[in-house]
Backbone as CSV, one residue per row, in Angstrom:
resi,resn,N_x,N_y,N_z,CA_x,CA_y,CA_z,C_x,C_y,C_z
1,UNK,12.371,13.724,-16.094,13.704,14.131,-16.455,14.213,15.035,-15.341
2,UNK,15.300,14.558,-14.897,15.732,15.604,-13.512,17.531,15.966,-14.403
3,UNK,17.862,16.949,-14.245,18.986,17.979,-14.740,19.663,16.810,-16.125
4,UNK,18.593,16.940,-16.943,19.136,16.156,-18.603,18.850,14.709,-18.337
5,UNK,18.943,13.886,-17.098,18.753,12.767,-17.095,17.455,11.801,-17.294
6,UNK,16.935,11.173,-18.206,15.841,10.182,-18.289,15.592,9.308,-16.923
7,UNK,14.162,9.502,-16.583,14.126,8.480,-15.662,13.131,7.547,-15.521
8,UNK,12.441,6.022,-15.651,11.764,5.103,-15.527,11.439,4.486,-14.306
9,UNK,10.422,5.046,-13.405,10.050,4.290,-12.256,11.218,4.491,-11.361
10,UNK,11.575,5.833,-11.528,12.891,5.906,-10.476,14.032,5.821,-10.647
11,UNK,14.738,5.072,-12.064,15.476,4.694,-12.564,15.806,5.213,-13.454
12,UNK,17.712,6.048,-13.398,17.957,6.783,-14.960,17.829,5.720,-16.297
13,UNK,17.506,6.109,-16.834,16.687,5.165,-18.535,18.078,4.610,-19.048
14,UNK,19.019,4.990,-18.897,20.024,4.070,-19.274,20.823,3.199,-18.079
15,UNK,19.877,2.696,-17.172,20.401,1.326,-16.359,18.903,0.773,-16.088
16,UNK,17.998,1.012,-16.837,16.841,0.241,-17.090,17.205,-1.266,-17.974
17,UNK,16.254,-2.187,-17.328,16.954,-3.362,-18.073,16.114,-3.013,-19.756
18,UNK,16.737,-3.945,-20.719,15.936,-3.713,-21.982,14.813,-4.133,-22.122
19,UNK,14.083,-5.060,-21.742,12.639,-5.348,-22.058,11.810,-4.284,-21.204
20,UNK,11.995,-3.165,-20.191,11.385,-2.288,-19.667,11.452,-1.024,-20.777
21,UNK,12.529,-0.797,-21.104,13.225,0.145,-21.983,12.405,-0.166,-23.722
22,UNK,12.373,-1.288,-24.251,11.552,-1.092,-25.279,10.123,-1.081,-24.686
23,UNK,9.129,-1.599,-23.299,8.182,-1.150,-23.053,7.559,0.017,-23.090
24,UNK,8.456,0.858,-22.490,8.517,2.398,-22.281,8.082,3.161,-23.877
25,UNK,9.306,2.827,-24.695,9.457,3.375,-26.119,8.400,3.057,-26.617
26,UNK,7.584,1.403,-26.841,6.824,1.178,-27.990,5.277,2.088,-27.306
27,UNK,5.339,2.230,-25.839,3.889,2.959,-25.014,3.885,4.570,-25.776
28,UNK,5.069,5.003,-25.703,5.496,6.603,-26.305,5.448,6.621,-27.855
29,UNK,5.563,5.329,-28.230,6.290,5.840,-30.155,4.120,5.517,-30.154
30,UNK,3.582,4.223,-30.239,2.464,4.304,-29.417,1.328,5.850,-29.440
31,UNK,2.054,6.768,-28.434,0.966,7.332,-27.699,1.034,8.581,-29.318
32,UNK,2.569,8.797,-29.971,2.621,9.744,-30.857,2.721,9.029,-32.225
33,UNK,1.927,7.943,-32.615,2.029,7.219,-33.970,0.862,8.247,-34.991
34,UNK,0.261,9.059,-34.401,-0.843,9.734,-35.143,-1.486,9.617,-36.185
35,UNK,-2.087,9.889,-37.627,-2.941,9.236,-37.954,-2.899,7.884,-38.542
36,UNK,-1.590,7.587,-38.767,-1.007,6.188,-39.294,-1.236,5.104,-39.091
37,UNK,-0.792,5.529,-37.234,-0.905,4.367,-36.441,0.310,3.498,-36.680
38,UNK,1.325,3.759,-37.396,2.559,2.896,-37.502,3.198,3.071,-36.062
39,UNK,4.092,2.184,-36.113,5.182,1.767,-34.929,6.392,0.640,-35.573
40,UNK,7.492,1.517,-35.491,8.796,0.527,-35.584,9.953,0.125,-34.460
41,UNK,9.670,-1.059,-34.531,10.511,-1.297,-33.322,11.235,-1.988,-34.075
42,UNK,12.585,-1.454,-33.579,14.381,-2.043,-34.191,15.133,-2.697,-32.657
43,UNK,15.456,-3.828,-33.176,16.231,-4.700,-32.157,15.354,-5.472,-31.120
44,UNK,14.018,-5.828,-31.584,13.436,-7.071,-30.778,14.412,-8.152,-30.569
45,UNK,14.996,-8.556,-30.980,15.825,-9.720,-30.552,16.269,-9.585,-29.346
46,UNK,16.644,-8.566,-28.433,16.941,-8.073,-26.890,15.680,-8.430,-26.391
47,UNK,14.331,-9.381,-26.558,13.216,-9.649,-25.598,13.692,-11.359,-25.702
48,UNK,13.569,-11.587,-24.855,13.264,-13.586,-24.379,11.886,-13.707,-25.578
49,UNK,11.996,-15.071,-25.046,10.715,-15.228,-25.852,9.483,-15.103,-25.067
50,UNK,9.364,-15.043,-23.626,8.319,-14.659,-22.925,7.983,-13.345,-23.290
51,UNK,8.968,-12.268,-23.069,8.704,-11.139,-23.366,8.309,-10.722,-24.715
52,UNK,9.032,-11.248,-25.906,8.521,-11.477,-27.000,7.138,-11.413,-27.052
53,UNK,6.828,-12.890,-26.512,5.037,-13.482,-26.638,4.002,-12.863,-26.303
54,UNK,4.200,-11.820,-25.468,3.688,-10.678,-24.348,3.439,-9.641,-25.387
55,UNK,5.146,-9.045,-25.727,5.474,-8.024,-26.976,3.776,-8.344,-28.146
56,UNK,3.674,-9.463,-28.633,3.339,-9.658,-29.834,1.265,-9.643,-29.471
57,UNK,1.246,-10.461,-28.009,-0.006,-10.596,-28.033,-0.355,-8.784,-27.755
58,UNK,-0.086,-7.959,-26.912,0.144,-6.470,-27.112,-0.611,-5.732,-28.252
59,UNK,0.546,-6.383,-28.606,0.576,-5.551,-30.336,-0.686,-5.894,-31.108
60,UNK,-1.228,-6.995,-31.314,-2.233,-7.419,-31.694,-3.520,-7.107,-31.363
61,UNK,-3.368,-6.588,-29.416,-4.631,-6.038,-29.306,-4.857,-4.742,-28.944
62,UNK,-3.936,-3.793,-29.799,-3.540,-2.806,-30.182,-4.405,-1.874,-31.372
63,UNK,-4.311,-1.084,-31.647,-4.971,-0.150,-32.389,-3.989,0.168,-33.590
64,UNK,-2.798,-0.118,-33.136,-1.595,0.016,-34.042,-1.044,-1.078,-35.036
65,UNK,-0.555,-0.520,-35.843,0.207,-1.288,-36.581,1.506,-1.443,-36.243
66,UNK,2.708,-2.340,-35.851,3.549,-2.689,-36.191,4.362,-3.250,-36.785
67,UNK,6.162,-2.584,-36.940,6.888,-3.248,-37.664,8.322,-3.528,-36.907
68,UNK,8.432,-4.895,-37.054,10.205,-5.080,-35.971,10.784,-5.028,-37.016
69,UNK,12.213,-5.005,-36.511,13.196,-5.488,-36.793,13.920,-6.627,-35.480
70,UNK,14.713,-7.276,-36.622,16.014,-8.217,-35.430,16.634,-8.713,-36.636
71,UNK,18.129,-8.536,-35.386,19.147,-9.376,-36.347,19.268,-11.248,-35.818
72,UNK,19.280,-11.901,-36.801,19.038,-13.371,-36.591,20.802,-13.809,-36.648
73,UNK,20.935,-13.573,-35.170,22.025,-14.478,-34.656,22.381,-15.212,-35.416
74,UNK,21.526,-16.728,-35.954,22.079,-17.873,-36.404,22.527,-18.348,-38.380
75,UNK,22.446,-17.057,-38.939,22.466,-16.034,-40.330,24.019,-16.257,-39.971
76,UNK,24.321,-16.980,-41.701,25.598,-16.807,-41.228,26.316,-15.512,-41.649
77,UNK,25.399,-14.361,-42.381,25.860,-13.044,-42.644,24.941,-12.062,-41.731
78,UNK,24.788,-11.960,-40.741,24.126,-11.029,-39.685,22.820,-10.311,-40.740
79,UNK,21.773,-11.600,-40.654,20.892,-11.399,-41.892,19.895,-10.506,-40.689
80,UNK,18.966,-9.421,-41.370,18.259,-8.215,-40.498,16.761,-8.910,-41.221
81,UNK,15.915,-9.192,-40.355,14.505,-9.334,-41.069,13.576,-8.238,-40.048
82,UNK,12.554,-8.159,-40.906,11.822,-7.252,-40.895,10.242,-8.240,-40.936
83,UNK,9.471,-7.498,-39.795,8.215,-8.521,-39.771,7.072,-7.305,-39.351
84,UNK,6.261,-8.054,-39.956,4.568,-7.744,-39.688,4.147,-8.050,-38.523
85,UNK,3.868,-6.717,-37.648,3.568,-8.148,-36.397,2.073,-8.049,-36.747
86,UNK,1.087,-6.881,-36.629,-0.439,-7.221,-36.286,-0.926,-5.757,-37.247
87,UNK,-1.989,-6.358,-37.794,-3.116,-5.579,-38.759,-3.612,-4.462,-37.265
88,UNK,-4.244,-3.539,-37.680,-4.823,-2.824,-36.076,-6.117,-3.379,-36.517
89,UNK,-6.877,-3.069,-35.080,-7.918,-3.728,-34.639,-9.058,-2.839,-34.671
90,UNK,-9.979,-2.683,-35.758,-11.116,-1.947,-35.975,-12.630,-1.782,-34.951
């Protein structure tokens, strides 16, 4: 952080592209999930599906539990689902 500003690899955090930007967050929400181990991530739908596939295998071999959200574009009422991604790994 240099005078209030966020910065990522050099870069103020708000002209980071988004799949770096939820990287960043889920490593931090992540490093402070404490004894829970939960993690919510809101607005996966901003990853491709590469990044997605990446996102999910991650998560799985993770210690954590996660939970997304995304809104499904093709809903013809801007339907919000909510998913399980991965049990943690004992």
């Amino acid at each position: 952080m240099i005078e209030g500003t966020v910065f990522l690899e050099g870069v103020p955090f708000d002209r980071v592209n988004t799949q770096k930007k939820i990287d960043a967050v889920v490593a931090l929400a992540g490093a402070l999930a404490g004894k829970m181990k939960l993690v919510c991530v809101d607005g996966i739908e901003a990853l491709d599906k590469d990044h997605y596939d990446a996102f999910i295998q991650r998560a799985q071999e993770s210690d954590l539990q996660y939970f997304v959200t995304k809104v499904n574009p093709e809903a013809e009422n801007a339907e919000l689902q909510f998913t399980m991604v991965a049990e943690p790994q004992q």
